[in-house]
C-alpha positions as CSV (number, residue, x, y, z in Angstrom):
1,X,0.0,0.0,0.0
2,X,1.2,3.2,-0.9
3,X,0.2,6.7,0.4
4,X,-1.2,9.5,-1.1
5,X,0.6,11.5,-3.3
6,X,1.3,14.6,-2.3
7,X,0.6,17.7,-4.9
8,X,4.6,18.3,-5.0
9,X,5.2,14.7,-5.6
10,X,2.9,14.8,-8.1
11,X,4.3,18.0,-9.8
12,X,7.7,16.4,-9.5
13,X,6.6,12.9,-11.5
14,X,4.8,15.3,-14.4
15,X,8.5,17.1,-14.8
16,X,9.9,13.3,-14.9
17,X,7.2,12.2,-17.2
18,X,7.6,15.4,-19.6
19,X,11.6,14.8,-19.3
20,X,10.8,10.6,-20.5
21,X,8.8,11.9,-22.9
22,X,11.2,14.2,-24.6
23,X,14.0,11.9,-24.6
24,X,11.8,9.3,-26.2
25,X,11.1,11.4,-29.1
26,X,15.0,12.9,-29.7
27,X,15.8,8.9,-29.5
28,X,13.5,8.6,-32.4
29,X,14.5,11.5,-34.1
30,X,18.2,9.9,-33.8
31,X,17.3,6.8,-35.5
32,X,15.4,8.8,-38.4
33,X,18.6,10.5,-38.6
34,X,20.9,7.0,-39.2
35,X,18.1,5.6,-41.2
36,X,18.4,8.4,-43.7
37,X,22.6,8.5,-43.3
38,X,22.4,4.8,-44.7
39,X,19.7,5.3,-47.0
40,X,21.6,8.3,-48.6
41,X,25.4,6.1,-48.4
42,X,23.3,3.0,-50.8
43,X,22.4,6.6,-53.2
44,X,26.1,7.3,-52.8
45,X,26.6,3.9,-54.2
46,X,24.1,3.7,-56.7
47,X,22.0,1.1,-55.0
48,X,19.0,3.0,-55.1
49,X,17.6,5.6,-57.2
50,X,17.0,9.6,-56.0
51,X,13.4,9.0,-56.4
52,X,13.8,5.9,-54.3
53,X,15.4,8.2,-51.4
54,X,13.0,10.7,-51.6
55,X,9.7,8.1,-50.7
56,X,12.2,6.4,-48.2
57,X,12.8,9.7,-46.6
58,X,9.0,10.4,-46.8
59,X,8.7,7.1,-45.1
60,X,10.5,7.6,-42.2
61,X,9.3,11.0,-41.6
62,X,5.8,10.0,-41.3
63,X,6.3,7.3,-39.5
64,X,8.7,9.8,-37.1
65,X,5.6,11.8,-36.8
66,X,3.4,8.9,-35.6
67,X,6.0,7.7,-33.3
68,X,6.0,10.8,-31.8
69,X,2.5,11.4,-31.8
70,X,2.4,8.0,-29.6
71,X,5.1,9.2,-27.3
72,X,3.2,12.7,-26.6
73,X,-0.3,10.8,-26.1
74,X,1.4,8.7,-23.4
75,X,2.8,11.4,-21.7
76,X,-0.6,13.1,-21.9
77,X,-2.3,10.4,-20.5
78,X,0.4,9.8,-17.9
79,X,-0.2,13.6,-16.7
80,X,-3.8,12.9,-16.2
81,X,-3.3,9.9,-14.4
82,X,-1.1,11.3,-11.8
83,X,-2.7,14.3,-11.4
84,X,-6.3,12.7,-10.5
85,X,-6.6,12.4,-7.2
């Protein structure tokens, strides 16, 4: 059993949540970042075509955006979870 939060406990797991949160997304962002740095070394090489690069890099961007879409909705519903009492 655990007791009550307090409401500066609760402000102080938001700020962790938010800080998660945000390191969650620039990890993503980091992997888009390789993904494209590999994509653009097989262009370099001829493996794929510019047009192929561009729709990979489409790709990845959207699915960057959903990613962190999903991260912020977490954190949203993390924030409303700990601050119900």
């Amino acid at each position: 059993i655990f007791p009550q939060l307090t409401e500066e406990r609760r402000k102080e797991l938001v700020k962790q949540v938010h800080k998660i949160g945000e390191e969650g997304k620039v990890a993503v962002r980091n992997v888009r970042r390789e993904a494209i740095e590999k994509f653009k070394d097989l262009k370099k090489k001829s493996e794929i075509t510019e047009d192929d690069l561009k729709d990979i890099e489409k790709d990845i961007q959207e699915m960057t955006d959903k990613r962190c879409k999903d991260i912020e909705a977490m954190v949203v519903k993390k924030e409303k979870e700990l601050s119900e009492i």
